[in-house]
C-alpha positions in Angstrom: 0.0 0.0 0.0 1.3 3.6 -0.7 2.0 6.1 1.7 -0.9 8.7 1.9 0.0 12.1 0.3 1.4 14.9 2.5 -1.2 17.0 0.8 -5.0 16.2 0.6 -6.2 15.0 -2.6 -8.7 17.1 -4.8 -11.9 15.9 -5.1 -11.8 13.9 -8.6 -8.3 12.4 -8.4 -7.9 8.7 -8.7 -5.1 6.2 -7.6 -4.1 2.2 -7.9 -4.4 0.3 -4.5 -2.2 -2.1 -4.5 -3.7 -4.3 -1.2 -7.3 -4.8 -3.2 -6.4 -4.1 -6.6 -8.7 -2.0 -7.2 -8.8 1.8 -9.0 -10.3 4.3 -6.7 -11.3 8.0 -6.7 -11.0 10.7 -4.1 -14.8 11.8 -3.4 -13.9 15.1 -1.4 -14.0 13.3 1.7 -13.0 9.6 1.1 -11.0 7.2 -1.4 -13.6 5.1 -2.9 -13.4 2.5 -5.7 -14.7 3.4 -9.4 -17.9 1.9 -10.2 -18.0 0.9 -14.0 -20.5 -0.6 -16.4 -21.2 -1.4 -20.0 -23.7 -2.3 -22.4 -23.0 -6.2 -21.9 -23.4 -5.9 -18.3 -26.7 -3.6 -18.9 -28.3 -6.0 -21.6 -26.4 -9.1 -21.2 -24.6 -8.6 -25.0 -25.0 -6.9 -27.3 -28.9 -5.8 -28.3 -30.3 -5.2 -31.6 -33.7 -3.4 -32.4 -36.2 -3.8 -35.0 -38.6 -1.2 -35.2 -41.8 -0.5 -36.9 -42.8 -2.3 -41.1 -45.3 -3.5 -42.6 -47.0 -6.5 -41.6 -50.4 -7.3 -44.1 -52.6 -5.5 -44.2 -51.2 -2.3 -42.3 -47.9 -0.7 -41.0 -47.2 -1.4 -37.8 -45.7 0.9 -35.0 -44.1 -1.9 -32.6 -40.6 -2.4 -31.6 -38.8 -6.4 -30.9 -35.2 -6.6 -29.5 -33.0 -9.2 -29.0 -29.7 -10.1 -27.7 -27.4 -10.9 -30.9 -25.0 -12.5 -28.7 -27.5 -15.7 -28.1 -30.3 -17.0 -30.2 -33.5 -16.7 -29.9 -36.6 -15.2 -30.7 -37.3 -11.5 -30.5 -39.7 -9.7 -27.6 -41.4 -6.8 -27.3 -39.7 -3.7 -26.3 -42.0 -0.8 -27.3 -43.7 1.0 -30.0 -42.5 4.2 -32.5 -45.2 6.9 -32.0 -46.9 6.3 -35.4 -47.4 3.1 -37.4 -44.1 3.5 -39.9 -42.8 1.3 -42.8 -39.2 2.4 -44.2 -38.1 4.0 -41.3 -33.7 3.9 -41.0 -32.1 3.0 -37.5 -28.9 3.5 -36.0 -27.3 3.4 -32.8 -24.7 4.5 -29.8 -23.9 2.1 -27.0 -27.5 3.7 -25.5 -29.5 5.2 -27.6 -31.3 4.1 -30.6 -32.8 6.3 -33.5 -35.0 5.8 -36.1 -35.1 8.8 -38.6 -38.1 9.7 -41.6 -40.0 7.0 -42.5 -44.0 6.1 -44.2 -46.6 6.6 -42.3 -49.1 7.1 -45.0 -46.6 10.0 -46.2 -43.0 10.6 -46.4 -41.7 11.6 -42.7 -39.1 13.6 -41.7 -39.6 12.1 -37.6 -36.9 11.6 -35.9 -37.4 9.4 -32.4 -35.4 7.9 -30.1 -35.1 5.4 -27.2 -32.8 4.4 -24.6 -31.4 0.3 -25.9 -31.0 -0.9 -22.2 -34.4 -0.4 -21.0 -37.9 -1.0 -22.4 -40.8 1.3 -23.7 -41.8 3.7 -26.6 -39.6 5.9 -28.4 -39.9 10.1 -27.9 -39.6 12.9 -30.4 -36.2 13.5 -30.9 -36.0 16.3 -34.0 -36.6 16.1 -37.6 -34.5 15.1 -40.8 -33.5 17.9 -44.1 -35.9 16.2 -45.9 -38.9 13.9 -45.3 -38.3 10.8 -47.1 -38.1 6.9 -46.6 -36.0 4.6 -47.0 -32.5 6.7 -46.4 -29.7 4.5 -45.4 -27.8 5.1 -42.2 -24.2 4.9 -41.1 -23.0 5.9 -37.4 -19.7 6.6 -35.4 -20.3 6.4 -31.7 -21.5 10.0 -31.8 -23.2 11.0 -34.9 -25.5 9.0 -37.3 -25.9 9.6 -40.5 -29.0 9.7 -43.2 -28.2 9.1 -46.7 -30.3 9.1 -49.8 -34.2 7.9 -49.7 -37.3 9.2 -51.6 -39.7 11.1 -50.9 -41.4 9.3 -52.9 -39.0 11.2 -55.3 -35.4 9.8 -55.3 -33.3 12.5 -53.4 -28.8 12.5 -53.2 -29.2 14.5 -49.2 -26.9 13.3 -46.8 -27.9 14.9 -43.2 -26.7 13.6 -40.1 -27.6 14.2 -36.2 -25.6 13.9 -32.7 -27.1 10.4 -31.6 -26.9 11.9 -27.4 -28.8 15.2 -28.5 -32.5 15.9 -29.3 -32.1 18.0 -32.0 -33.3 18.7 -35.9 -30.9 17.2 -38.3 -28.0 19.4 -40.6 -26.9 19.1 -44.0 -23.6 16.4 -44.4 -23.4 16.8 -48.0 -24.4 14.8 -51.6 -24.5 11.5 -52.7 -22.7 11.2 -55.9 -26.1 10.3 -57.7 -30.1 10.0 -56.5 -30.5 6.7 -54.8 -33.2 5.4 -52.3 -33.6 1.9 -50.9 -29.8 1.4 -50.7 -27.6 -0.3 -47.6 -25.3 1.6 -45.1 -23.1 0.9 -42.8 -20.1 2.1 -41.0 -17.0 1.4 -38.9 -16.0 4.3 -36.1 -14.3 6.1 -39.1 -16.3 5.4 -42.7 -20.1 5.6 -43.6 -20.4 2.8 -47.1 -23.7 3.3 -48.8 -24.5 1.0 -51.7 -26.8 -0.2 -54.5 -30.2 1.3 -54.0 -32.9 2.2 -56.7 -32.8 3.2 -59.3 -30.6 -0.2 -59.6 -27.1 0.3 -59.3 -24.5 -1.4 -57.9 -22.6 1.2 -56.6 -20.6 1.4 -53.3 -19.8 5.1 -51.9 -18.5 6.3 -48.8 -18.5 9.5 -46.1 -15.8 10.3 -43.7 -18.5 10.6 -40.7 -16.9 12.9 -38.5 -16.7 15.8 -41.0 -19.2 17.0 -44.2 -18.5 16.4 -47.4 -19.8 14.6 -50.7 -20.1 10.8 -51.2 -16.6 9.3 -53.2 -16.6 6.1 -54.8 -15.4 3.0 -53.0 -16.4 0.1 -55.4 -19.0 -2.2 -56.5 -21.3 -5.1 -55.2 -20.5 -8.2 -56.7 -23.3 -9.4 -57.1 -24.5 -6.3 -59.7 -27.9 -3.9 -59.4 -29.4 -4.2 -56.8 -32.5 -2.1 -54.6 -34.6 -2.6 -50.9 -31.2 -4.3 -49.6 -29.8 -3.8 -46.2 -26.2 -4.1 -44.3 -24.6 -4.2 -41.3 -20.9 -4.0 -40.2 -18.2 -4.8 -36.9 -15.3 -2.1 -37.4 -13.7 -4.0 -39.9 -16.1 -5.5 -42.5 -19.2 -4.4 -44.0 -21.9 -7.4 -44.7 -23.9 -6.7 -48.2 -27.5 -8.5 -47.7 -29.2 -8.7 -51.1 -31.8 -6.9 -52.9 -34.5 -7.5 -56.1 -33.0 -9.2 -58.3 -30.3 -11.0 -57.0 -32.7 -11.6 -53.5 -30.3 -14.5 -51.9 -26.6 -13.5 -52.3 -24.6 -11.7 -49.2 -21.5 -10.1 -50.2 -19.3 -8.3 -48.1 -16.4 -5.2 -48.1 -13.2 -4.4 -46.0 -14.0 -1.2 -44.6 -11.0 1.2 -44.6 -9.7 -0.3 -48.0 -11.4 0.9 -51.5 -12.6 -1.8 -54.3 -15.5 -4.7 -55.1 -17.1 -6.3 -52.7 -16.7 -10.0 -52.7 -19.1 -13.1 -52.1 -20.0 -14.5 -48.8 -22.6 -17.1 -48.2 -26.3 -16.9 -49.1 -29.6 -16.4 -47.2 -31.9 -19.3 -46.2 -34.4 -17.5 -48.3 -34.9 -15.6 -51.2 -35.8 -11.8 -50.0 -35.8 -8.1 -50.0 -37.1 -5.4 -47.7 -35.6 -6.8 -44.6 -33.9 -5.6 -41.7 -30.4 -5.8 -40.4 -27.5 -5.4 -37.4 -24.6 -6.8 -36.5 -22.3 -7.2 -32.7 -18.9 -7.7 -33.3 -19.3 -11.2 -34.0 -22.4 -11.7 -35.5 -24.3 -9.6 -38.9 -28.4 -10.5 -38.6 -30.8 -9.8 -40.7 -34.5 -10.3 -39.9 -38.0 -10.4 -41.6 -38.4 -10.1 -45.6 -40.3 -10.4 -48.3 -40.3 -12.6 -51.4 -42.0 -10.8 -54.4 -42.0 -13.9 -56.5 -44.3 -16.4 -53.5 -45.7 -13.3 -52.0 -44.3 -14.5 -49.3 -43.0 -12.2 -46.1 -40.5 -13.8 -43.3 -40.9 -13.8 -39.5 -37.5 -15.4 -39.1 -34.1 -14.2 -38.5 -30.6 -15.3 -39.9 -27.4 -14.7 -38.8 -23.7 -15.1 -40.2 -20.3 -15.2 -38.3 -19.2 -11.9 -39.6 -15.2 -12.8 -39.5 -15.7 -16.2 -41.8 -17.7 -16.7 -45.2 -20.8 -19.1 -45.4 -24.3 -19.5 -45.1 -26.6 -18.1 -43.0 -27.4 -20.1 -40.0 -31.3 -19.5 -38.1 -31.0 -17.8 -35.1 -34.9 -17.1 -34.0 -38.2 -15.4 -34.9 -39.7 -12.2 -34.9 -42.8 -11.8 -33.1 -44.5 -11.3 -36.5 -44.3 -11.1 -40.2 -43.0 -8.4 -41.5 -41.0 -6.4 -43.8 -39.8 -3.0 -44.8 -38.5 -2.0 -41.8 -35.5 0.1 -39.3 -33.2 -2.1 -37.2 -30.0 -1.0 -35.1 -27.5 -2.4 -32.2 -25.4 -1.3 -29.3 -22.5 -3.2 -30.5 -22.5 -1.8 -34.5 -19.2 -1.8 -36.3 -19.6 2.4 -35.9 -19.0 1.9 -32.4 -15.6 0.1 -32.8 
């Protein structure tokens, strides 16, 4: 044990003790040990949201989670305030967003709740633009909104502080018009791609300052629009899109070029939702144009390896067309 100090400590200053091991902080009166906690110990892993969609015949306004680090199926967490279909989510460790949106209209809502808890989501601001379908890319700080429609297909980047209720601010331009596209992000890079009109188009954002869209590459599985990604730090996972509606493809985030193939889906499908932990990329729900067909079940790859999806639970429902997110998302580090 060190000797005490022949001065008294200010209120704020910390120290090692060596007999328990133990970091503590000096309280004004007392040394006392530092108390610290983190989304795994809050949620027990890492916990992904899916939020709103449509579910025949109406949209629907409720919100499932589960923990990605397990299996399982999803349980009720909340509802948005409205009924929405085509929302976009992202995430910090706490605090979930969904931004814009269809309600019957083009929305430019954005609402918020807290990931470790339960229970409805709360106005949080507005987007630039009310549209649908924009994709989003986060750092631990600030998310991102990129693209959507309005119904018409708009190229507005705008981006929020994830901790602040507050109206959203112009990032900058996609390089073309694209709605219905993929994001996602490691702590440094936003990558947008494909999107409608079809393209197969991979673009990227430095998140932490504005700017215009530059080209990173191409999906390699060509054209394709209403897919969705998800990302750790280091890779992005592509899911696919109408018309190639099994094929995942991913991209190294911090390096430039094509994506390349990863495994496939257990079905064929568009218009679902997705979020990844460190480990794991999921993506839930769907629908399959061709059967008419629309998913309550939820797949998920090892994002690290290449193969096939592997099932990993159900939603509580049918649905597709709908916002997703995670504490543990590759913007996060």
């Amino acid at each position: 044990m060190e000797y005490p100090s022949l001065d008294k400590p200010k209120a704020g200053a910390t120290r090692f003790n060596t007999d328990s091991s133990q970091l503590e902080i000096y309280d004004g009166n007392q040394w006392t040990g530092i108390l610290a906690t983190s989304p795994d110990q809050q949620t027990g892993g890492t916990r992904g949201l899916f939020m709103g969609g449509y579910q025949a015949p109406a949209k629907r306004d409720f919100i499932e989670y589960v923990n990605i680090d397990s299996t399982g199926n999803a349980q009720d967490f909340g509802d948005l305030i409205a009924a929405n279909m085509d929302t976009s989510g992202l995430a910090s460790r706490t605090r979930a967003i969904a931004g814009g949106g269809n309600t019957g209209s083009s929305v430019d809502t954005i609402q918020a709740v807290t990931i470790s808890s339960t229970g409805d989501t709360v106005d949080y601001g507005n987007l630039t633009v009310a549209r649908r379908f924009a994709a989003p890319m986060n750092n631990s700080t600030r998310g991102v909104f990129a693209g959507g429609g309005t119904p018409t297909v708009q190229d507005t980047i705008d981006y929020t502080t994830i901790s602040t209720a507050q109206d959203a601010q112009d990032f900058g331009n996609l390089a073309a018009a694209v709605s219905s596209a993929a994001g996602c992000s490691s702590p440094t890079r936003g990558l947008h791609a494909g999107g409608d009109p079809g393209t197969n188009t991979i673009q990227y954002v430095t998140i932490a300052t504005l700017g215009n869209a530059a080209d990173f590459g191409d999906l390699s599985g060509g054209t394709r629009r209403g897919n969705s990604a998800c990302s750790n730090a280091v890779r992005g996972i592509w899911g696919s899109g109408i018309p190639n509606a099994s094929a995942v493809d991913y991209s190294t985030i911090a390096s430039l070029g094509n994506s390349l193939d990863f495994g496939d889906y257990t079905n064929t499908m568009w218009l679902y939702a997705s979020m990844a932990s460190p480990i794991r990329a999921l993506f839930g729900g769907g629908y399959n144009p061709s059967s008419n067909a629309t998913y309550a079940n939820i797949d998920y790859f090892k994002i690290a390896t290449q193969g096939n999806a592997i099932d990993f639970g159900d939603l509580t429902a049918v649905r597709r067309s709908f916002g997703a997110c995670s504490s543990g998302n590759g913007g996060l580090g």
